[in-house]
C-alpha positions as CSV (number, residue, x, y, z in Angstrom):
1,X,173.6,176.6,110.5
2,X,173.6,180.1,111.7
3,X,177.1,181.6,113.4
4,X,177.1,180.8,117.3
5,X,176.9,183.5,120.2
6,X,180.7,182.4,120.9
7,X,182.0,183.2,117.1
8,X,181.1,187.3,117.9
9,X,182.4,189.6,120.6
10,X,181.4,189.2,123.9
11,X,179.4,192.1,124.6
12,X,177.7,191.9,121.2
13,X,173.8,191.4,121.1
14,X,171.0,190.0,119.5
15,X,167.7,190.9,119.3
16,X,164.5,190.6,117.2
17,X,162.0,193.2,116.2
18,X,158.4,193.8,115.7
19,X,155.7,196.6,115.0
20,X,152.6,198.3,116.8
21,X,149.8,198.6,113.8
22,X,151.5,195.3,112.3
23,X,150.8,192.6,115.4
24,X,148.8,194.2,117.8
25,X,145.5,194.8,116.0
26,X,144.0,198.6,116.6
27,X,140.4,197.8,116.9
28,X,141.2,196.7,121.0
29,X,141.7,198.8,123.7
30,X,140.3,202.1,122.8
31,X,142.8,203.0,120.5
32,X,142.1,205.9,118.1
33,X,142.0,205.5,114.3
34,X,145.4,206.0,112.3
35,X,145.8,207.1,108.8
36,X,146.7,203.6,108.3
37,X,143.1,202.9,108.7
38,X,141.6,205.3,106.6
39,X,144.5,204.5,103.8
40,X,143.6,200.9,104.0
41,X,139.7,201.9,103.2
42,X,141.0,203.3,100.5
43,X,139.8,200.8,97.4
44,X,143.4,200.4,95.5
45,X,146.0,201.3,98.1
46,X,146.1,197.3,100.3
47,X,146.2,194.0,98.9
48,X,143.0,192.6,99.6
49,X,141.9,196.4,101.7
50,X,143.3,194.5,104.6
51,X,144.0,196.5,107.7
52,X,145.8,195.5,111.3
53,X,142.5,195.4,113.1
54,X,143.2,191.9,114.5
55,X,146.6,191.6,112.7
56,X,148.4,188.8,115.3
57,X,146.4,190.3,118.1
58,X,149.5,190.6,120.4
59,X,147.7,192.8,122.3
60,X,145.8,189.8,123.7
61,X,148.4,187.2,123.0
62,X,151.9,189.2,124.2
63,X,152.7,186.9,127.0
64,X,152.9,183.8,124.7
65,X,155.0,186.1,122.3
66,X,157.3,187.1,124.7
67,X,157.9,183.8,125.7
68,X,158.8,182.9,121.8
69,X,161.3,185.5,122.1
70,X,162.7,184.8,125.4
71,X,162.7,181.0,124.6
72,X,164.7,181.4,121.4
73,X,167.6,183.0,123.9
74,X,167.2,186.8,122.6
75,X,168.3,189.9,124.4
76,X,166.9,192.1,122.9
77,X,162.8,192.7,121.8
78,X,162.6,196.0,119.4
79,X,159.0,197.0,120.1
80,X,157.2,200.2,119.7
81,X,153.9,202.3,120.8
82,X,151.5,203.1,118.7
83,X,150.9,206.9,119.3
84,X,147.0,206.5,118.5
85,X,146.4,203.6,121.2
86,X,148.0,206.0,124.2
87,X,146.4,209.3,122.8
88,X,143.6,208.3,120.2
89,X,143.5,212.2,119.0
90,X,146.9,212.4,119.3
91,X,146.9,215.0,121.3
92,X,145.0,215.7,124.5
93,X,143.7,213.0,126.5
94,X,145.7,209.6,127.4
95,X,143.9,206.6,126.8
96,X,144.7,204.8,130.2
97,X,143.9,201.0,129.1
98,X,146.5,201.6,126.0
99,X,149.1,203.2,127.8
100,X,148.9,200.6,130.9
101,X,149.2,197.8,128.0
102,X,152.4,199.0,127.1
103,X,153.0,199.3,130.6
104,X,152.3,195.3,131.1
105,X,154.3,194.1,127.8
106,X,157.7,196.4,129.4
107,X,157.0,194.3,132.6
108,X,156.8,191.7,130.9
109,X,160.2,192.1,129.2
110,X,162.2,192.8,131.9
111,X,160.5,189.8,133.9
112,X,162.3,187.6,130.7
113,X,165.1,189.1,131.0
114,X,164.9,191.0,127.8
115,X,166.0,194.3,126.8
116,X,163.1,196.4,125.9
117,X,164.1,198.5,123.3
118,X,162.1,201.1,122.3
119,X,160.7,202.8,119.2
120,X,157.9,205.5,119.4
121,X,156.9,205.9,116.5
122,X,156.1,203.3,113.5
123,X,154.3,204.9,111.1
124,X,150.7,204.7,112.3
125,X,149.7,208.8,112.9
126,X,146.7,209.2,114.6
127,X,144.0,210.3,111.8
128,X,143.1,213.4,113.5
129,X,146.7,214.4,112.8
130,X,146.8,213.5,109.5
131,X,144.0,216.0,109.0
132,X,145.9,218.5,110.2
133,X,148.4,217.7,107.3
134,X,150.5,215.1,109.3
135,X,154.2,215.1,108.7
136,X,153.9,218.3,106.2
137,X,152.5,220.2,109.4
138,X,155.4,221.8,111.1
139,X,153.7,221.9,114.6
140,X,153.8,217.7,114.2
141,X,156.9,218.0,115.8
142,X,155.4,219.7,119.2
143,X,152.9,216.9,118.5
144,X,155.2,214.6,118.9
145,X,157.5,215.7,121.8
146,X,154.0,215.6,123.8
147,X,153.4,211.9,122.7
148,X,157.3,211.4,123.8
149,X,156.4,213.2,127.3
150,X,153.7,210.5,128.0
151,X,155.7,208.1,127.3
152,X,158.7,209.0,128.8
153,X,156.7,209.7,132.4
154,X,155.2,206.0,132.1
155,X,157.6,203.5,130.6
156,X,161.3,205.6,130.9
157,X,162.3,204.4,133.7
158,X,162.6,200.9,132.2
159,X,163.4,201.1,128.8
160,X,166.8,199.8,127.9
161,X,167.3,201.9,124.6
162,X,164.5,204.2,122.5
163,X,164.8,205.6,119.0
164,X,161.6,208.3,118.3
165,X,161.2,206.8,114.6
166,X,161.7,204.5,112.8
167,X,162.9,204.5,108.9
168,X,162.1,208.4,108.5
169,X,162.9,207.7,104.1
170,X,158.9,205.5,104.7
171,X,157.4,207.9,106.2
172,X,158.7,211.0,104.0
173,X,159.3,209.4,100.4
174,X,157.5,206.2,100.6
175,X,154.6,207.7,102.0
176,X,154.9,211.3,100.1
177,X,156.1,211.1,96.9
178,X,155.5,207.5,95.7
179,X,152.5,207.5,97.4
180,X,152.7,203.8,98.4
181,X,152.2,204.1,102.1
182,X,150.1,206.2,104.3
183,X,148.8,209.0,103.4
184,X,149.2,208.0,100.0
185,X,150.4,211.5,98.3
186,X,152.8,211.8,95.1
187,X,153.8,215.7,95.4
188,X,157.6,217.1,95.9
189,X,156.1,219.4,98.7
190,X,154.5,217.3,100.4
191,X,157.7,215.6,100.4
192,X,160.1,217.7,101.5
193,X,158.5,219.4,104.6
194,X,157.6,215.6,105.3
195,X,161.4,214.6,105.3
196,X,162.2,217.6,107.3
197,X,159.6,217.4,109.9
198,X,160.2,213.9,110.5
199,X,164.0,215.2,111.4
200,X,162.6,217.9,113.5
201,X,160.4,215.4,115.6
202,X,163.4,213.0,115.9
203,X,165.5,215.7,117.7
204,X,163.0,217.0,119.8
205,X,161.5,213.3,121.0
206,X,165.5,212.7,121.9
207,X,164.9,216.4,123.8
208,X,162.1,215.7,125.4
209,X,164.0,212.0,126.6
210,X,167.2,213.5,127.2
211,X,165.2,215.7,130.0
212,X,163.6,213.1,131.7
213,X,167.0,211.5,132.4
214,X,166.0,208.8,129.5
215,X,169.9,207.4,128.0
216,X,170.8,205.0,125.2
217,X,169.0,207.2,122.7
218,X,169.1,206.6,119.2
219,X,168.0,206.8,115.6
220,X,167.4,204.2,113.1
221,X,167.3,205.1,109.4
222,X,166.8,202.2,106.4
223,X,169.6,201.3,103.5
224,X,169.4,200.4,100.2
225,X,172.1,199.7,98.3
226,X,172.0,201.2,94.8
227,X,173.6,199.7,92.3
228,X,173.9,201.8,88.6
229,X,172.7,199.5,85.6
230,X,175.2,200.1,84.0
231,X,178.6,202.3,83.6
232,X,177.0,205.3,81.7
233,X,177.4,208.7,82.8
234,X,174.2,209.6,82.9
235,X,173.4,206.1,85.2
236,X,175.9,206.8,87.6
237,X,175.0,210.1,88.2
238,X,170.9,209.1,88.7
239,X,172.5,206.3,91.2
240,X,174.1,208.9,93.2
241,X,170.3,210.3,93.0
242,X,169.0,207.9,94.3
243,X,171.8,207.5,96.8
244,X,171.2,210.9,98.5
245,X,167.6,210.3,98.8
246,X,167.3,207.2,99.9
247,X,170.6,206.8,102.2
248,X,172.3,210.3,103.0
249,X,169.4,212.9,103.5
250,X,168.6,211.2,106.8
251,X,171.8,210.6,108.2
252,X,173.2,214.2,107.1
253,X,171.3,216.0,108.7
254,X,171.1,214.1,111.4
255,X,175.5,213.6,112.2
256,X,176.3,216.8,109.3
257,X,173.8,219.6,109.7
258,X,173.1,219.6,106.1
259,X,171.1,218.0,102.9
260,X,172.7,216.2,100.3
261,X,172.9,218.7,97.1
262,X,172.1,216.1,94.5
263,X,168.4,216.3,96.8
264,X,168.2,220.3,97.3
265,X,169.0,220.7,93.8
266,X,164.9,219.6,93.4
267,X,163.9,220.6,97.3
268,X,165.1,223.6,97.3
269,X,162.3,225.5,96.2
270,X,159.8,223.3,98.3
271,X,161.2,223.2,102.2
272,X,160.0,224.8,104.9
273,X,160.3,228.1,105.8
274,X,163.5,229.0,107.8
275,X,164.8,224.8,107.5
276,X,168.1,225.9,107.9
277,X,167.7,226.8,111.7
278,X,166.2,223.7,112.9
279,X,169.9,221.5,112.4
280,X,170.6,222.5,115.9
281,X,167.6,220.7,117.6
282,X,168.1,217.9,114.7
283,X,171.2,217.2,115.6
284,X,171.0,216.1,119.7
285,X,173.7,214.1,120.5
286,X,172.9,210.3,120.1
287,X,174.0,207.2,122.0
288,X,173.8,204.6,118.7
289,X,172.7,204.7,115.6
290,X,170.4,201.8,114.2
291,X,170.7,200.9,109.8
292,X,167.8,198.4,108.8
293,X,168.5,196.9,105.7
294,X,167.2,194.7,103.0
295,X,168.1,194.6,99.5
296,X,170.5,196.7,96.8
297,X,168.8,198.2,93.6
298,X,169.7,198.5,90.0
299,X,169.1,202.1,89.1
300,X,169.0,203.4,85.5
301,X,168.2,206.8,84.0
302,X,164.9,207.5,82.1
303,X,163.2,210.5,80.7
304,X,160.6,213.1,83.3
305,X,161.5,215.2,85.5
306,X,163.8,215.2,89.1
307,X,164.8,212.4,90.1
308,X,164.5,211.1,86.5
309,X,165.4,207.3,87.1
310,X,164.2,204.3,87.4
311,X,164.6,200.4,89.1
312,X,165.4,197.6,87.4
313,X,165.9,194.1,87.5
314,X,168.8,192.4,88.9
315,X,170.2,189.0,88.3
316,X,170.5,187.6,91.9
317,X,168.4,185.8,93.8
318,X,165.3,187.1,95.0
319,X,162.9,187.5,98.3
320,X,158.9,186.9,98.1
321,X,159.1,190.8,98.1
322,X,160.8,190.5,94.5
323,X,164.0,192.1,97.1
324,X,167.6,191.1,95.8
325,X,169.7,188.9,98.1
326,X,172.6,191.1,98.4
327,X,174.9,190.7,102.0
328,X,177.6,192.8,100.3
329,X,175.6,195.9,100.8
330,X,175.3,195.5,104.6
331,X,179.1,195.2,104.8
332,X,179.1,198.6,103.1
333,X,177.1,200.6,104.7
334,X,178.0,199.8,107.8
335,X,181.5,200.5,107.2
336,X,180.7,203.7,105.5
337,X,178.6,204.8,108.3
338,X,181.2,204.5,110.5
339,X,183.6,206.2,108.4
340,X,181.8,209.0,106.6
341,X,179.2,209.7,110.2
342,X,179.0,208.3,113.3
343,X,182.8,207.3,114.0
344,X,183.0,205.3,117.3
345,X,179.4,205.2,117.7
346,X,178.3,202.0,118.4
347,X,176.2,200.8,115.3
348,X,173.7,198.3,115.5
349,X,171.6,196.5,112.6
350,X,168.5,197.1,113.9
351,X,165.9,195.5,111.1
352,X,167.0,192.2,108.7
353,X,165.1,189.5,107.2
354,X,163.3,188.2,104.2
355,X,159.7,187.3,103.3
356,X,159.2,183.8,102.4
357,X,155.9,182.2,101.4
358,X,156.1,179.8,104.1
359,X,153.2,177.0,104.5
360,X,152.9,175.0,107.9
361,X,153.4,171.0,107.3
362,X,153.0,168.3,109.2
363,X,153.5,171.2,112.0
364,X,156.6,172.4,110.9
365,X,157.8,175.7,108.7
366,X,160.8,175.0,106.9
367,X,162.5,178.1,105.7
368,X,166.2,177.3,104.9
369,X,166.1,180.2,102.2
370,X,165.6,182.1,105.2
371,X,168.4,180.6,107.3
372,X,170.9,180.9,104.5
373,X,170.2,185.2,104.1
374,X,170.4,185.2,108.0
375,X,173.8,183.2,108.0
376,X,175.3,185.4,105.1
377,X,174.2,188.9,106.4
378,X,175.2,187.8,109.9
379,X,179.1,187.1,108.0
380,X,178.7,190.9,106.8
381,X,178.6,192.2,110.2
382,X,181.4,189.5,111.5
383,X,183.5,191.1,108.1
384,X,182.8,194.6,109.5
385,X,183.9,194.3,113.4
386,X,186.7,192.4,112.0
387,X,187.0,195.7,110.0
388,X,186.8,197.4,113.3
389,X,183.4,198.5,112.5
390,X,181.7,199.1,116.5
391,X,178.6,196.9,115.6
392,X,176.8,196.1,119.0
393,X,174.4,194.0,117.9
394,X,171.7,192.8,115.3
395,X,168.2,192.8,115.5
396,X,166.4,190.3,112.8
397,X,163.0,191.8,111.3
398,X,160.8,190.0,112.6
399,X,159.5,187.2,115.4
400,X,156.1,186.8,113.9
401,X,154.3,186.9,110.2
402,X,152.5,190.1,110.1
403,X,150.4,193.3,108.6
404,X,153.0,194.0,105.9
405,X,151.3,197.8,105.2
406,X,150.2,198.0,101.7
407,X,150.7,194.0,100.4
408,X,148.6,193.0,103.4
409,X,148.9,189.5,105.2
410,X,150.3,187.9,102.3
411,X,154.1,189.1,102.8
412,X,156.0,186.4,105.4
413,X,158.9,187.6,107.5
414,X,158.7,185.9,110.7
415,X,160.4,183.7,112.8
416,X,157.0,182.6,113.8
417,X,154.2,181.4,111.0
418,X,150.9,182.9,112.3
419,X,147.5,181.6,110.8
420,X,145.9,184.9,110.3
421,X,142.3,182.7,110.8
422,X,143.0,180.9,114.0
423,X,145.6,182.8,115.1
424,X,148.3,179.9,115.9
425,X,152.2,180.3,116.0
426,X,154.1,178.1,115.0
427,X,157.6,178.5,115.4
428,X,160.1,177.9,111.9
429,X,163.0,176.2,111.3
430,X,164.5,179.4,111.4
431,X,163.4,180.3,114.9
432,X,164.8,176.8,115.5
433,X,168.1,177.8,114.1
434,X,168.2,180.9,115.7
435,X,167.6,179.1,119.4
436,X,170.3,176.8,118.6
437,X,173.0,179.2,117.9
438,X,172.3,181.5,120.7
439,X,172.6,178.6,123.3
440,X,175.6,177.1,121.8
441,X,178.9,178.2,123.5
């Protein structure tokens, strides 16, 4: 059984999340290609070379879906707009069919009586973009303040919260230096502009709101607790690595103005010309900030160059992503954003779940693995407002299976199983549970 509604504060909300490129499916509605497209071609880089051309094909189905979500007793629906469907160059010309889709599904929220709360920008950059160098491109971030205008003039009026992007570490590390998401690249440069671009975009996308009289504007950044392998001193100090990468760049220089020295230490001779006098447009006053998180990791040192460790494996129990079940780490960072950042900034856990590999029988999901990591990391937020931690809400990744980037179809997070050939939903045990506790008083 999951907490009731009753057993948190009053005004406290709850919400569930989804993606553009990972339900919609890009090949309707004159959309544009994304780098996700041409990264997916790309023999090697997807499970399977599978792509989000049909994905759950929301874009035909979003009524039904919003129904799931207002029939399980949610307040909030975390959505976002994919920047290729409303301007397939992403610049220039608006695609009207994509733009008055978006138009529709907000509609449609508010006729539910859910919160639509927005997020731009997902990860899926139109392809003529990326061929101007993407994120690495400083001029993205005009780019992206034009995408924000459109938006803004069309849906602002009725969004109930928007955050320009979502988990800036993907798109700058993930996608730059590991290589493992789109564009694919593994080079510190690349990095480092990407990282502070993506800051750059965020602060003039919450401009560009802020102007057209948008409020409740926030940020959402992802967590991973890291965890050092052991009490060396050379693997705590490669944990704290890891650390300022992964969990402090982001919010730094979004609440601080600065970069964490453990990262500039290697960035240094790679950032942007003149990076230091863009912390003034990075840092626009915010409304909330948003943590998604997952997992911890167990980080040990090893021989190469900057950041000269590596991950290994824990002893707890796992998710289908291999991710360790860890609801401590939740606790922490929420309490140590609070204190180290935001202050009395109302937080909210904006993406957590785990994949499961679910199977439909006799009509039914049963996922009580995924129950159980609800019920615990929903006890690390009740430990933190007892803590007097000003969580608002939590938002649980995600209402339906989807395109899970780079492992393909085969990765299940949802509330909702979806038969990727027929295209049913079939609502969990989890979604059950979920229903149940929000309509219990």
């Amino acid at each position: 059984m999951l907490p009731k509604r009753t057993d948190f504060p009053k005004d406290f909300q709850f919400g569930v999340a989804t993606s553009s490129y990972q339900i919609e499916g890009h090949s309707f509605g004159g959309a544009g290609t994304t780098h996700w497209d041409t990264f997916a071609a790309t023999p090697g880089n997807v499970v399977r070379a599978e792509n989000g051309d049909i994905a759950c094909d929301h874009y035909h189905r979003w009524q039904e879906d919003l129904d799931l979500i207002a029939g399980a007793g949610f307040d909030i629906y975390r959505f976002s707009t994919s920047w290729a469907r409303v301007m397939p160059e992403g610049r220039g010309p608006v695609n009207a069919e994509g733009l008055d889709f978006y138009d529709r599904l907000v509609d449609g929220m508010l006729e539910r009586g859910l919160k639509p709360a927005l997020t731009l920008y997902h990860w899926e950059l139109p392809a003529p973009l990326a061929d101007k160098g993407g994120w690495r491109n400083r001029d993205i971030a005009e780019w992206f303040a034009d995408f924000t205008q459109v938006i803004a003039d069309r849906l602002g009026d009725r969004i109930w919260s928007a955050a320009p992007i979502n988990e800036p570490w993907c798109v700058g590390w993930l996608s730059h230096f590991l290589g493992l998401h789109a564009p694919g690249l593994r080079d510190i440069r690349a990095t480092a502009h990407a990282m502070h671009h993506v800051l750059l975009a965020h602060g003039r996308s919450i401009q560009v709101m802020r102007e057209h009289g948008m409020s409740n504007l926030g940020a959402v950044c992802n967590f991973e607790f890291p965890l050092p392998a052991d009490d060396r001193p050379e693997t705590l100090a490669a944990t704290k690595i890891y650390d300022a990468y992964y969990n402090r760049f982001f919010v730094e220089g979004i609440f601080k103005g600065s970069y964490p020295q453990e990262v500039m230490e290697a960035f240094a001779p790679h950032m942007p010309a003149n990076w230091q006098d863009d912390f003034a447009t990075i840092q626009q006053k915010l409304d909330w900030f948003g943590l998604n998180y997952y997992t911890c990791k167990r980080i040990a040192p090893c021989e190469g160059p900057w950041p000269g460790h590596e991950e290994v494996e824990g002893p707890l129990p796992k998710t289908a992503m291999g991710w360790e079940i860890y609801p401590e780490g939740l606790y922490q960072f929420l309490t140590r954003t609070a204190r180290d950042y935001t202050g009395d900034l109302p937080l909210y856990v904006t993406e957590n779940g785990m994949a499961s590999p679910d199977t439909v029988e006799n009509g039914t999901v049963d996922d009580p693995a995924r129950i159980a990591y609800y019920k615990d990391h929903l006890a690390a937020v009740q430990r933190a407002i007892a803590d007097g931690v000003p969580v608002k809400g939590y938002i649980g990744w995600s209402l339906l299976d989807n395109y899970e980037w780079a492992l393909g179809y085969e990765k299940r997070f949802g509330l909702v199983h979806v038969d990727f050939e027929t295209l049913q939903r079939v609502p969990k045990a989890s979604y059950q549970a979920w229903k149940e506790a929000l309509r219990a008083s």
